[in-house]
Chimera marker file (.cmm) of the C-alpha trace (Angstrom):
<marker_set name="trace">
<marker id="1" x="0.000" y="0.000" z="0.000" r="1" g="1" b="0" radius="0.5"/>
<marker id="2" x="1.325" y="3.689" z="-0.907" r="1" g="1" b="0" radius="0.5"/>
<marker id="3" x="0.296" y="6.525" z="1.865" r="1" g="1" b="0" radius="0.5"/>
<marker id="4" x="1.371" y="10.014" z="1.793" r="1" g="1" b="0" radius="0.5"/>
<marker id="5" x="1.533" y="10.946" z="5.694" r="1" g="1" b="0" radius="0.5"/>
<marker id="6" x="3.007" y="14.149" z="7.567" r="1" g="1" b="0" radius="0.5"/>
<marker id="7" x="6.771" y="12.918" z="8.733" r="1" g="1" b="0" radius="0.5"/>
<marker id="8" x="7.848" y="13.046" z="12.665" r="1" g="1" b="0" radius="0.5"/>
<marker id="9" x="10.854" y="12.960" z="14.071" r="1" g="1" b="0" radius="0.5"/>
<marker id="10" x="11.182" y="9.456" z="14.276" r="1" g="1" b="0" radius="0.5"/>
<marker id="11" x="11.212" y="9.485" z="10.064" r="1" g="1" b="0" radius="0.5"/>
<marker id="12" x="14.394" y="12.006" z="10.076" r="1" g="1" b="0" radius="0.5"/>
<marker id="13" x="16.847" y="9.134" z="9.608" r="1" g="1" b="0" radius="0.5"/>
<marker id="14" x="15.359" y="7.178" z="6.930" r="1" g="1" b="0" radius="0.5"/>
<marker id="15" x="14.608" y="10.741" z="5.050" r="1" g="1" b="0" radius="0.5"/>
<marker id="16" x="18.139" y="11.607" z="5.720" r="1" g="1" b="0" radius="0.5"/>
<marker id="17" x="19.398" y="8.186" z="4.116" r="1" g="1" b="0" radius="0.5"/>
<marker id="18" x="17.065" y="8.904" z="0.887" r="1" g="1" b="0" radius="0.5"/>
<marker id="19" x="17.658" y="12.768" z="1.167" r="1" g="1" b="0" radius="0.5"/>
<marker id="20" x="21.644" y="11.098" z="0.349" r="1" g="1" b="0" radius="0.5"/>
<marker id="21" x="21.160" y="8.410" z="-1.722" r="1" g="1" b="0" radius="0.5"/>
<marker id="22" x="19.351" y="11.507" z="-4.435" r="1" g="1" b="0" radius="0.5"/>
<marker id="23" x="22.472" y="13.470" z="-3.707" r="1" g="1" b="0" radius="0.5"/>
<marker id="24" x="24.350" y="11.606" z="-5.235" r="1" g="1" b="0" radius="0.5"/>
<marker id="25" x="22.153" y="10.397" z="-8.035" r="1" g="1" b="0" radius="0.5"/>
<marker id="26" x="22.103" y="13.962" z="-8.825" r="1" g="1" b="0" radius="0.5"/>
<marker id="27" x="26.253" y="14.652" z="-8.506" r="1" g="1" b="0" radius="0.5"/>
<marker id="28" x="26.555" y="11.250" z="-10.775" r="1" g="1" b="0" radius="0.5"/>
<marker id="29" x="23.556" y="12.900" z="-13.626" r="1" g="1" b="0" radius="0.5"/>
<marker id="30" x="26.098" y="15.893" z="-13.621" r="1" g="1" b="0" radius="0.5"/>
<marker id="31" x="24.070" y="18.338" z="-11.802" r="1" g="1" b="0" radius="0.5"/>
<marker id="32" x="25.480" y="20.603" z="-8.989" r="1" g="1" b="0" radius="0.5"/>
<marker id="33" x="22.013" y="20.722" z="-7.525" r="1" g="1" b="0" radius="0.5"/>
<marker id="34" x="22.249" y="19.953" z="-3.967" r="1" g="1" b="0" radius="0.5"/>
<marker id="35" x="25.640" y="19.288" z="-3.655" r="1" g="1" b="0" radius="0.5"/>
<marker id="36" x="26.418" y="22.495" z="-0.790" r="1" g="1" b="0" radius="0.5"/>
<marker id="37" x="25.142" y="20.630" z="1.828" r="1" g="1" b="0" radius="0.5"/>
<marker id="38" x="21.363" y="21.600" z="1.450" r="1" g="1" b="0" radius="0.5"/>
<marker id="39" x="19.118" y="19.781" z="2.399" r="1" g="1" b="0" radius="0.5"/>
<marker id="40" x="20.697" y="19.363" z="5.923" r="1" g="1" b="0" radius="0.5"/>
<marker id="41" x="18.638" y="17.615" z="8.743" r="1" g="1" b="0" radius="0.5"/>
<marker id="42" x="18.248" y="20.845" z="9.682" r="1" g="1" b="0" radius="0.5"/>
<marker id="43" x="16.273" y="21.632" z="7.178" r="1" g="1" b="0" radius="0.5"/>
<marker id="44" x="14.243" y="18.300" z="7.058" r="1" g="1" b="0" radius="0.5"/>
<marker id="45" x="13.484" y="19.060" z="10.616" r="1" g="1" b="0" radius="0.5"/>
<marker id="46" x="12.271" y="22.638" z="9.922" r="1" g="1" b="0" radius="0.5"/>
<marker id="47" x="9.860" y="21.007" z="7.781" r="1" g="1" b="0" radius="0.5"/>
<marker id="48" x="8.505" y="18.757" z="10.480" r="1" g="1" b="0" radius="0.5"/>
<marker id="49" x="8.362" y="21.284" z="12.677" r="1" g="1" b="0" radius="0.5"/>
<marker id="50" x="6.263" y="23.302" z="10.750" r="1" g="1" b="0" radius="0.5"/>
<marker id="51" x="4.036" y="20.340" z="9.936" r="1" g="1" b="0" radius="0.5"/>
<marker id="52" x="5.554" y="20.667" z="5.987" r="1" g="1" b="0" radius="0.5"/>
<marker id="53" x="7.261" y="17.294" z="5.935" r="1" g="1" b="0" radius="0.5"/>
<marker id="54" x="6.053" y="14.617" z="4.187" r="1" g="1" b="0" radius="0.5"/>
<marker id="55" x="6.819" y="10.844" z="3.580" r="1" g="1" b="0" radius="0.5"/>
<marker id="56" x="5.703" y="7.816" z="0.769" r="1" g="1" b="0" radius="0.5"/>
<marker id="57" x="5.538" y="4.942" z="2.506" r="1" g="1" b="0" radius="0.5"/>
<marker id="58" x="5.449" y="1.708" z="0.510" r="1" g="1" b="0" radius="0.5"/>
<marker id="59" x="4.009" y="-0.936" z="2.922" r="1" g="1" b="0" radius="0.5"/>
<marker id="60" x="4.634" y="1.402" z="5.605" r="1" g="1" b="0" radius="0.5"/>
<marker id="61" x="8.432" y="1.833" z="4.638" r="1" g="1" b="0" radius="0.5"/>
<marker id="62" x="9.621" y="5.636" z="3.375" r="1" g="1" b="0" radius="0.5"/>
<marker id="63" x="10.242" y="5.118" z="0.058" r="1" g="1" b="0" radius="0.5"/>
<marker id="64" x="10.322" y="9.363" z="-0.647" r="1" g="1" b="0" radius="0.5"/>
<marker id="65" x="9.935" y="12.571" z="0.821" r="1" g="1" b="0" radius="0.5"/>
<marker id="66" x="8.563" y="16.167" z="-0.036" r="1" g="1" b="0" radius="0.5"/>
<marker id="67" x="8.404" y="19.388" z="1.960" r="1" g="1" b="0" radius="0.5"/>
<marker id="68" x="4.631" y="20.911" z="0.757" r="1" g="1" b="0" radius="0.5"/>
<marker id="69" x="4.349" y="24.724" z="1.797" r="1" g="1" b="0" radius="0.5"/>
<marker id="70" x="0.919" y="26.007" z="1.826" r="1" g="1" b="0" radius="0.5"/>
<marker id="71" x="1.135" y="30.310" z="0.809" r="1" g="1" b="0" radius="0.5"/>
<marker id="72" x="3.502" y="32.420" z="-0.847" r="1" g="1" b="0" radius="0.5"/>
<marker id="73" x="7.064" y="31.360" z="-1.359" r="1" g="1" b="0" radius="0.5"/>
<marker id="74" x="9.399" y="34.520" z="-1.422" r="1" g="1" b="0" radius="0.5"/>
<marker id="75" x="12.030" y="33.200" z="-3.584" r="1" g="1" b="0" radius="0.5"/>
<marker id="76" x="8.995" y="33.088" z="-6.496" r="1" g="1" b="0" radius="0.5"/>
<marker id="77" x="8.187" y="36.557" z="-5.954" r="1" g="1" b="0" radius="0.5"/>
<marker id="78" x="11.126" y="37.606" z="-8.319" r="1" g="1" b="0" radius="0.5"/>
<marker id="79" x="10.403" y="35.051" z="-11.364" r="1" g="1" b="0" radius="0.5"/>
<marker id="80" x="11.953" y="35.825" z="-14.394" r="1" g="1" b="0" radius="0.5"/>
<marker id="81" x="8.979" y="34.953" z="-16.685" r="1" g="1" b="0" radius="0.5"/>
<marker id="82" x="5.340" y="35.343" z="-14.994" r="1" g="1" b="0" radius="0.5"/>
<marker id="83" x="2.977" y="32.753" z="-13.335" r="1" g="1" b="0" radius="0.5"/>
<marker id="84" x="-0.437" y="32.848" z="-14.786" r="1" g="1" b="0" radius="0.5"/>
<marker id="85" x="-2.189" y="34.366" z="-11.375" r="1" g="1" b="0" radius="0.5"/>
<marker id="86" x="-0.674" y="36.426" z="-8.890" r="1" g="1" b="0" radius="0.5"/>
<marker id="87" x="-2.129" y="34.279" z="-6.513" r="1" g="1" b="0" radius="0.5"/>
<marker id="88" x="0.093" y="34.221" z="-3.137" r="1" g="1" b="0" radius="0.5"/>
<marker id="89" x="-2.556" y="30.985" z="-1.579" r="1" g="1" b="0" radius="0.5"/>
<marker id="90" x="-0.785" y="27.785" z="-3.527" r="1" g="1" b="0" radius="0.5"/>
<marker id="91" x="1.262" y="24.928" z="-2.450" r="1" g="1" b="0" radius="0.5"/>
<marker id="92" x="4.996" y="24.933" z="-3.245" r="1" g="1" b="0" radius="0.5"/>
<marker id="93" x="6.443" y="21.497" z="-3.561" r="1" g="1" b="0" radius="0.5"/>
<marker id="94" x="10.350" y="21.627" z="-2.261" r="1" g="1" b="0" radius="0.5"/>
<marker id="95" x="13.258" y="18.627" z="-1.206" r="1" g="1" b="0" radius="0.5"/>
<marker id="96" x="11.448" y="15.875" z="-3.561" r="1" g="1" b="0" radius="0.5"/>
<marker id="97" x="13.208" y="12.878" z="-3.128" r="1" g="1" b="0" radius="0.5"/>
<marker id="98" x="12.879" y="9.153" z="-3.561" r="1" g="1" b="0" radius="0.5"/>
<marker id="99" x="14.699" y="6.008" z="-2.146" r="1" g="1" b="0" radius="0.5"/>
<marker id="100" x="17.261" y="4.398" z="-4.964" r="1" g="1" b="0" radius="0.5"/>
<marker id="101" x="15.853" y="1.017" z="-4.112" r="1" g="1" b="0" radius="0.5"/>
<marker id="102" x="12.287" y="2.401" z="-5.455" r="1" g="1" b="0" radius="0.5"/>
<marker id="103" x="13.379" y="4.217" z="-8.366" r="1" g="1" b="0" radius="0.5"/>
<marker id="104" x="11.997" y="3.579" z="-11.630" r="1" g="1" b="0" radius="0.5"/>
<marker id="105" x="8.677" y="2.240" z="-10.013" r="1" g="1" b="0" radius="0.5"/>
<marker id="106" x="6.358" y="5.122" z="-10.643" r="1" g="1" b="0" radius="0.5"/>
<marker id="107" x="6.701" y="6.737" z="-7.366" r="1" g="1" b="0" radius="0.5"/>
<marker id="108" x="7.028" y="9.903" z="-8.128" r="1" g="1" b="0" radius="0.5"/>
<marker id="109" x="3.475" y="10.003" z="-10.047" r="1" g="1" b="0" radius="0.5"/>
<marker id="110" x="2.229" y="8.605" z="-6.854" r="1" g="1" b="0" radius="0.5"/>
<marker id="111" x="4.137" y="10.975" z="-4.676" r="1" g="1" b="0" radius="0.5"/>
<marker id="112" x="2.072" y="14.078" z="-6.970" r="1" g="1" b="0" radius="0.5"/>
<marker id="113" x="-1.181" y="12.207" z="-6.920" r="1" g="1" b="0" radius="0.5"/>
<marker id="114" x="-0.965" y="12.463" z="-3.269" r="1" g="1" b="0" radius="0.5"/>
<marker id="115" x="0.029" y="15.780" z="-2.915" r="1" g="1" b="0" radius="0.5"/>
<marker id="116" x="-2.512" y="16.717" z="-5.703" r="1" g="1" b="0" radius="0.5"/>
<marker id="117" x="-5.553" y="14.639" z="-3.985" r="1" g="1" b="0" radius="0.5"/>
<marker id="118" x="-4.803" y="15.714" z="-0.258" r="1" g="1" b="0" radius="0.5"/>
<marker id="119" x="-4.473" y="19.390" z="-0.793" r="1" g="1" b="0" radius="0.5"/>
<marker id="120" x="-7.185" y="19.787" z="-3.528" r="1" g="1" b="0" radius="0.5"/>
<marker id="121" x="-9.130" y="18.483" z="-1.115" r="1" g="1" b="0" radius="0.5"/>
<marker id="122" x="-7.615" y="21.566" z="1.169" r="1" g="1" b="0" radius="0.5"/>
<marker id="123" x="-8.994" y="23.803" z="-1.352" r="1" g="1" b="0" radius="0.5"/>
<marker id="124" x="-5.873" y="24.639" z="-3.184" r="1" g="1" b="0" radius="0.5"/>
<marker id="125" x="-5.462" y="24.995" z="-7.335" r="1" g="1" b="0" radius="0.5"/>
<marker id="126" x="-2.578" y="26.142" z="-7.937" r="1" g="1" b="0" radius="0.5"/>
<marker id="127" x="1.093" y="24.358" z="-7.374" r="1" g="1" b="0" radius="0.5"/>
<marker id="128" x="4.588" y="25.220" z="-8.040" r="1" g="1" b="0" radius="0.5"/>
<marker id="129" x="8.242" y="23.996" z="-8.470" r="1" g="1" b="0" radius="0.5"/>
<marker id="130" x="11.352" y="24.395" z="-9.429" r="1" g="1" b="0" radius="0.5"/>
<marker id="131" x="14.210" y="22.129" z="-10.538" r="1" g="1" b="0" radius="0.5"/>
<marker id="132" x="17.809" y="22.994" z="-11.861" r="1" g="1" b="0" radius="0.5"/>
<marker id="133" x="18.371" y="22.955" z="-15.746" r="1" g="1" b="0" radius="0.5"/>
<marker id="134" x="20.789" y="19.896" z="-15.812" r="1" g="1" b="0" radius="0.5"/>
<marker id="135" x="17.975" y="18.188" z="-13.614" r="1" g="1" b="0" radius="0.5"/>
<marker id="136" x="15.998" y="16.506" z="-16.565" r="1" g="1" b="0" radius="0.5"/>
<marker id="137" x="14.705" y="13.649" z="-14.615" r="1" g="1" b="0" radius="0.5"/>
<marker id="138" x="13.057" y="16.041" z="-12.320" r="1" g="1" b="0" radius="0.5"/>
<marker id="139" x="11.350" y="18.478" z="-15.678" r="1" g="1" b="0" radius="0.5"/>
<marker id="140" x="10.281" y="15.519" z="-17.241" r="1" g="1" b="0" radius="0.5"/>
<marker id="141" x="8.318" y="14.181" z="-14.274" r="1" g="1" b="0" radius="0.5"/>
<marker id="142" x="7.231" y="17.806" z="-13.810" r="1" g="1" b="0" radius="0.5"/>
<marker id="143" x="6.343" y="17.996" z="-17.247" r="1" g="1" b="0" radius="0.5"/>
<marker id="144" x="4.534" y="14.309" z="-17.522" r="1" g="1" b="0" radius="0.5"/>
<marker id="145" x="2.672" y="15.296" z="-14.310" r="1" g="1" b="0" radius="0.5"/>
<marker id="146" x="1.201" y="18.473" z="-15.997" r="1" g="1" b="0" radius="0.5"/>
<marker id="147" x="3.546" y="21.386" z="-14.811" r="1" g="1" b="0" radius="0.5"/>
<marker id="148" x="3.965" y="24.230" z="-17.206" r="1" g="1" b="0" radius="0.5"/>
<marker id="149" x="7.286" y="26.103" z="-17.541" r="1" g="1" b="0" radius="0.5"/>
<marker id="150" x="6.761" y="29.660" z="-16.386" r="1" g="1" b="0" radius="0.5"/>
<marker id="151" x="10.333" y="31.353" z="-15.979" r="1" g="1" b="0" radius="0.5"/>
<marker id="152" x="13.380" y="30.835" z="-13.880" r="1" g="1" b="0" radius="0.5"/>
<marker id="153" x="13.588" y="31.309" z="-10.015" r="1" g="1" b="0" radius="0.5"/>
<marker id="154" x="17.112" y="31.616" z="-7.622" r="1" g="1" b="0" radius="0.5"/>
<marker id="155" x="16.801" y="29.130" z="-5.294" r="1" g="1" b="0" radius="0.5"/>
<marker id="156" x="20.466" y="27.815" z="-4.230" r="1" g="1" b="0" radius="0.5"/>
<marker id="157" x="21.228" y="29.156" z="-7.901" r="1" g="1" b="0" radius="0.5"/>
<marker id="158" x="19.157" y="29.389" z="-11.276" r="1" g="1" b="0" radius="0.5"/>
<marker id="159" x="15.828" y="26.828" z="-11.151" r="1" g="1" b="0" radius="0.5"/>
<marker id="160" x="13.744" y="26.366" z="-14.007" r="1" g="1" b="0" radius="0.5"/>
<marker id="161" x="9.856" y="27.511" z="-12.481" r="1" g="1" b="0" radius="0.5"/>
<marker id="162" x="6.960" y="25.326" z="-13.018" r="1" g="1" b="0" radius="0.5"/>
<marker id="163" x="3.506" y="25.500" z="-12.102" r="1" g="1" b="0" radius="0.5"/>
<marker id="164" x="-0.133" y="23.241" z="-12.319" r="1" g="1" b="0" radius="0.5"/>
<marker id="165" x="-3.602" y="24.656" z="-11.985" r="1" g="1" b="0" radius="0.5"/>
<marker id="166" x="-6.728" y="22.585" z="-11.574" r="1" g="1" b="0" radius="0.5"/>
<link id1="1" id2="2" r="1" g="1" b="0" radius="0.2"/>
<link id1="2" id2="3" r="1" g="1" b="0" radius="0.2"/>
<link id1="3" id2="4" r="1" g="1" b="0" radius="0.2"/>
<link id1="4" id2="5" r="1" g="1" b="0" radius="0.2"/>
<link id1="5" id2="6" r="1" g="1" b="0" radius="0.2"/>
<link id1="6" id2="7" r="1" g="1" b="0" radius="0.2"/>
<link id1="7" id2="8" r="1" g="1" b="0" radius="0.2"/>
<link id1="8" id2="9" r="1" g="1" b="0" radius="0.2"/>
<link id1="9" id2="10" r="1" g="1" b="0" radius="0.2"/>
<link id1="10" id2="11" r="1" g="1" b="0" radius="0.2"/>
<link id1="11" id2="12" r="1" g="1" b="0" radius="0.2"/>
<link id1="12" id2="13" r="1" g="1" b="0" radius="0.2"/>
<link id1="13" id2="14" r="1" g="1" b="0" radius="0.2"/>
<link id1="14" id2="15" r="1" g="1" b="0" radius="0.2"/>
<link id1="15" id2="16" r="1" g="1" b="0" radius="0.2"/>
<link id1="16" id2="17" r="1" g="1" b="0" radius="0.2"/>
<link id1="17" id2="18" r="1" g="1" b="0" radius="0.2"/>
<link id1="18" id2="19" r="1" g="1" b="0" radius="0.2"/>
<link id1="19" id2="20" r="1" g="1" b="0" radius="0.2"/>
<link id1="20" id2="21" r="1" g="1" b="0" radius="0.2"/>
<link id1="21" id2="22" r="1" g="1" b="0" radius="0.2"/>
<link id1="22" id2="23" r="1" g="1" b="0" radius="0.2"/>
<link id1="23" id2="24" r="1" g="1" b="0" radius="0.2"/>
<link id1="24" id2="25" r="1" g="1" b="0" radius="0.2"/>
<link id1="25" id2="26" r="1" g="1" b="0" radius="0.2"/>
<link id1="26" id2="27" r="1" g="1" b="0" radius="0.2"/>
<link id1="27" id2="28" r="1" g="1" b="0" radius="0.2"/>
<link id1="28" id2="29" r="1" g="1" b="0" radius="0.2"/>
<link id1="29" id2="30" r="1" g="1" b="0" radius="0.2"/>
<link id1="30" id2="31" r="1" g="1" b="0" radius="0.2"/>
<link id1="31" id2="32" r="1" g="1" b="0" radius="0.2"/>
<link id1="32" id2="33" r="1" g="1" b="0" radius="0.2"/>
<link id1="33" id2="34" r="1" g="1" b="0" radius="0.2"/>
<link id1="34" id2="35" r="1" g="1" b="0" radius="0.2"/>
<link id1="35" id2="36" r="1" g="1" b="0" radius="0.2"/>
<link id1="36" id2="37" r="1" g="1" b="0" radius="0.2"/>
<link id1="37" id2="38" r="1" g="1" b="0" radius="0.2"/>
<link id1="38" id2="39" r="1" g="1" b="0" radius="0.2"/>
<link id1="39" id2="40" r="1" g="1" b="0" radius="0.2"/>
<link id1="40" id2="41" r="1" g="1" b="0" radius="0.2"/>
<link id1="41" id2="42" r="1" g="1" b="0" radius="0.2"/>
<link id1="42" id2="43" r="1" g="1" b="0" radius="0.2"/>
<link id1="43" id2="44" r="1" g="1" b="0" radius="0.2"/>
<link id1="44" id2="45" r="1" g="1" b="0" radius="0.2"/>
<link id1="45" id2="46" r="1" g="1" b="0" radius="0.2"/>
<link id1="46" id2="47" r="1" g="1" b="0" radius="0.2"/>
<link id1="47" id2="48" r="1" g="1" b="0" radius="0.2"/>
<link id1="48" id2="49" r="1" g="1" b="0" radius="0.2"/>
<link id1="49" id2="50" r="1" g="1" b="0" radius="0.2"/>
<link id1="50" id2="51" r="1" g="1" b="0" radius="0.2"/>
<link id1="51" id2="52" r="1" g="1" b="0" radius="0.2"/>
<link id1="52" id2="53" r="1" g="1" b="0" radius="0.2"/>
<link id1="53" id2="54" r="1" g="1" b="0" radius="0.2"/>
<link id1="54" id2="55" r="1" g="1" b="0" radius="0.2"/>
<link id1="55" id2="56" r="1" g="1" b="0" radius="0.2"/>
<link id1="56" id2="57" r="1" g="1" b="0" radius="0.2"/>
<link id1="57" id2="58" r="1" g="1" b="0" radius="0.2"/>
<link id1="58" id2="59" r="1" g="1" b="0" radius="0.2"/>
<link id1="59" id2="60" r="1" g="1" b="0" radius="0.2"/>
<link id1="60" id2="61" r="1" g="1" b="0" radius="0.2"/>
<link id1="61" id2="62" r="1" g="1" b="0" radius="0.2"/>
<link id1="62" id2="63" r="1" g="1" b="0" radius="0.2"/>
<link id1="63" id2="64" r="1" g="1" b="0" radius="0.2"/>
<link id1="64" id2="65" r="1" g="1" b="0" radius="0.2"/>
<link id1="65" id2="66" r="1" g="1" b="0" radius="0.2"/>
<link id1="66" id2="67" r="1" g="1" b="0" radius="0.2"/>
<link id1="67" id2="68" r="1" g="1" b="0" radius="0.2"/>
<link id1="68" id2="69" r="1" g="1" b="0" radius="0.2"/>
<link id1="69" id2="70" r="1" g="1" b="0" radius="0.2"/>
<link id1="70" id2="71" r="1" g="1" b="0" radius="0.2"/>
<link id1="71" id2="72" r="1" g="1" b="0" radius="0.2"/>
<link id1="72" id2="73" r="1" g="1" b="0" radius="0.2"/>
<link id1="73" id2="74" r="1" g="1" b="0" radius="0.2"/>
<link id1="74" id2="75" r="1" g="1" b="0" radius="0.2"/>
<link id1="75" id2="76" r="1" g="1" b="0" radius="0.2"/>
<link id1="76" id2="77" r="1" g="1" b="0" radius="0.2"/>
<link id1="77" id2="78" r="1" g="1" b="0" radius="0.2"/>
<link id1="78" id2="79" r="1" g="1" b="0" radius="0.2"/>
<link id1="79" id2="80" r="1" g="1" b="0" radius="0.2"/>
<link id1="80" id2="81" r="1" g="1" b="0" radius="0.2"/>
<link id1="81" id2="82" r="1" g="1" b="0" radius="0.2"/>
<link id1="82" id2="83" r="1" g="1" b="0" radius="0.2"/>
<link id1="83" id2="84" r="1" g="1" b="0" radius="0.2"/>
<link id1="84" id2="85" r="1" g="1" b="0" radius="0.2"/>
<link id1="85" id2="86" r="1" g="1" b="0" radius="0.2"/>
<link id1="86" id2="87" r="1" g="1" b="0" radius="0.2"/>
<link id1="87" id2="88" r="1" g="1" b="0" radius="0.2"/>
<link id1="88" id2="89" r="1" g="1" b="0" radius="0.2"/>
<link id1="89" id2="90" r="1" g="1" b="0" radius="0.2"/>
<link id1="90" id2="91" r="1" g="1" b="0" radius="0.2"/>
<link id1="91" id2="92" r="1" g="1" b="0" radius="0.2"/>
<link id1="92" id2="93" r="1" g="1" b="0" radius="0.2"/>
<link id1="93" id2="94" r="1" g="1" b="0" radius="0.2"/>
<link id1="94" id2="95" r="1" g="1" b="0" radius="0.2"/>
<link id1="95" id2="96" r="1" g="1" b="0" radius="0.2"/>
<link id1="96" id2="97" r="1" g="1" b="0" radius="0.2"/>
<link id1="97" id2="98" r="1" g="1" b="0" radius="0.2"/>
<link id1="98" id2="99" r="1" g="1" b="0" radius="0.2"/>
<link id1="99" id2="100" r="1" g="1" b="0" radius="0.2"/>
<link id1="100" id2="101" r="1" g="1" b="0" radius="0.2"/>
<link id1="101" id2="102" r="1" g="1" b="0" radius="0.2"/>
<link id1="102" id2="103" r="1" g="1" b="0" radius="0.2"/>
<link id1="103" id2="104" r="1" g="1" b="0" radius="0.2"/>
<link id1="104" id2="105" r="1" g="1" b="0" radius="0.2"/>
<link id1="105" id2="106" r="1" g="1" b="0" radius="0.2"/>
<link id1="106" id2="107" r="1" g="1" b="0" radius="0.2"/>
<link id1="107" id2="108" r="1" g="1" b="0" radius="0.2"/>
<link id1="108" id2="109" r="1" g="1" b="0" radius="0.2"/>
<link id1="109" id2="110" r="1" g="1" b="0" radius="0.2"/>
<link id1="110" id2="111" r="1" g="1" b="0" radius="0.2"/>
<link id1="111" id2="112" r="1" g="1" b="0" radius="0.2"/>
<link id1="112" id2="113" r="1" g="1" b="0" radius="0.2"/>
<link id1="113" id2="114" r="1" g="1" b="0" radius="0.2"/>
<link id1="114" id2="115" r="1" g="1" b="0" radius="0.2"/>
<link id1="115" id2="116" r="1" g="1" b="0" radius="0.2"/>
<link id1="116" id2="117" r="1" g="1" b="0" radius="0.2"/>
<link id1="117" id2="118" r="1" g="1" b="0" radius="0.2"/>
<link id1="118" id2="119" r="1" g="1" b="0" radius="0.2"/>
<link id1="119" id2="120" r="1" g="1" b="0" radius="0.2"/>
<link id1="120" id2="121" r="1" g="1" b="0" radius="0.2"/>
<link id1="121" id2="122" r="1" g="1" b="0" radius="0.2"/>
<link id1="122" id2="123" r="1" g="1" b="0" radius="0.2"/>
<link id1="123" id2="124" r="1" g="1" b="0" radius="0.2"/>
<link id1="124" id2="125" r="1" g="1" b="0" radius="0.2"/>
<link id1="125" id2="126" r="1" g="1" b="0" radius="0.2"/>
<link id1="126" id2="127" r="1" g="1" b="0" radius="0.2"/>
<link id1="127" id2="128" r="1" g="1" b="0" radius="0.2"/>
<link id1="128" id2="129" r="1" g="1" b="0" radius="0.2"/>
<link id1="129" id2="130" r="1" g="1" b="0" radius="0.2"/>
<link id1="130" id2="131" r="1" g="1" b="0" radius="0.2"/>
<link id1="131" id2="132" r="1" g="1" b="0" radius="0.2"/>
<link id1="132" id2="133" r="1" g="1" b="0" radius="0.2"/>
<link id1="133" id2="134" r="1" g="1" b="0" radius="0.2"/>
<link id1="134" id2="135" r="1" g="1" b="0" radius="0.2"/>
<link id1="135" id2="136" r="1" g="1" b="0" radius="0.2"/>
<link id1="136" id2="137" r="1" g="1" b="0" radius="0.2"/>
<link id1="137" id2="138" r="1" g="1" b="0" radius="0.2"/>
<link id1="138" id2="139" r="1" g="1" b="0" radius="0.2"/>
<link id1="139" id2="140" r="1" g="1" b="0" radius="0.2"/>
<link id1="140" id2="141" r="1" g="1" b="0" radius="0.2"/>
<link id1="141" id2="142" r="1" g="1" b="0" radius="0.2"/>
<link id1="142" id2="143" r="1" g="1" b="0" radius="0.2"/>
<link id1="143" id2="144" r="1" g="1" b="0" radius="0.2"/>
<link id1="144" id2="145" r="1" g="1" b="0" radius="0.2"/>
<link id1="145" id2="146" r="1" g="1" b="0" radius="0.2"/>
<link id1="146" id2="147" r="1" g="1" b="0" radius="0.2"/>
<link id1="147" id2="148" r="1" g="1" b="0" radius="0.2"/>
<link id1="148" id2="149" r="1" g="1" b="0" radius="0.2"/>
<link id1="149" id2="150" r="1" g="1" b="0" radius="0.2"/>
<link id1="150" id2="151" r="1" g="1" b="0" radius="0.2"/>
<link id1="151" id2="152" r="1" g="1" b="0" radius="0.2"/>
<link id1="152" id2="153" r="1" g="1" b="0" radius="0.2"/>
<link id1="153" id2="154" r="1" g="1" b="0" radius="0.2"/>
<link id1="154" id2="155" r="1" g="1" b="0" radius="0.2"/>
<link id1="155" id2="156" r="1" g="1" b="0" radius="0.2"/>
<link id1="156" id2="157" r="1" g="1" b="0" radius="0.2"/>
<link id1="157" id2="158" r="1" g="1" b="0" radius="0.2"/>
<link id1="158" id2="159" r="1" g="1" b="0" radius="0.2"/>
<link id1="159" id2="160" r="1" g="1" b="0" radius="0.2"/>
<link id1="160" id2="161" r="1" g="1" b="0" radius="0.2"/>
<link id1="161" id2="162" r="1" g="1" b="0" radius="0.2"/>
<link id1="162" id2="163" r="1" g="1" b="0" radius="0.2"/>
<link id1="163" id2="164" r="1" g="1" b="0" radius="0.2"/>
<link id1="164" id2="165" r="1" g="1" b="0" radius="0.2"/>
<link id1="165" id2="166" r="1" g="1" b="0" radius="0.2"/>
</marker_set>
């Protein structure tokens, strides 16, 4: 069974392990993308704290993680390109990551159905990421899950912006 559930404490070390294991399945695709040390645990446990952590479990195991931020994200405030609303009330997907042993297993489709069905439900329309250019993994699977390119962002450096209405 895949669940989408809020991640405690108790989940930092598993999303820590995954949180590596896509480092470095990012430095060997070539990418520079988190490779300065973000995300730290710090930062996963920020997330928790603010109750914007989130796990896929696969038969209750974490198989990936996502921090989902509800409201306006500064760092899109300055896109170069335009969103289609200048709506500040949408979710903000950040730190997606997924386990190397569940790769290639359509998890990440999963991971956005989630996401999609549990804050639709919320009353939100409107989502947005971001990803680095050498990232192409990451803006197909945007792109395949019905993201539209809208500009560039600086988030850690240059990020290609993407965003989904319902």
């Amino acid at each position: 069974m895949i669940t989408l559930r809020e991640a405690k404490i108790a989940d930092v070390s598993a999303v820590m392990q995954l949180i590596d294991e896509a480092k470095e399945f990012l430095r060997q695709s070539g990418s520079d993308q988190w490779q300065s040390g973000y995300p730290a645990e710090k930062d996963i446990l920020n997330d928790i704290s603010l109750h914007q952590g989130f796990v896929l479990t696969v038969d209750e195991k974490i198989a990936g993680y996502a921090a989902v931020i509800t409201g306006e994200e500064l760092a899109y405030t300055a896109i170069q390109g335009a969103w289609s609303n200048d709506s500040r009330d949408y979710v903000t997907v950040h730190r997606i990551a997924l386990a190397d042993s569940y790769r290639g297993q359509g998890l990440s489709a999963a991971l956005f159905a989630e996401i999609f069905r549990q804050l639709r439900a919320q009353g939100y329309t409107d989502f947005r990421v971001d990803t680095h250019a050498k990232n192409k993994i990451m803006q197909h699977i945007f792109e395949r899950e019905g993201f539209r390119r809208r500009g560039t962002v600086w988030i850690e450096g240059e990020r290609i912006a993407y965003q989904r209405e319902f």
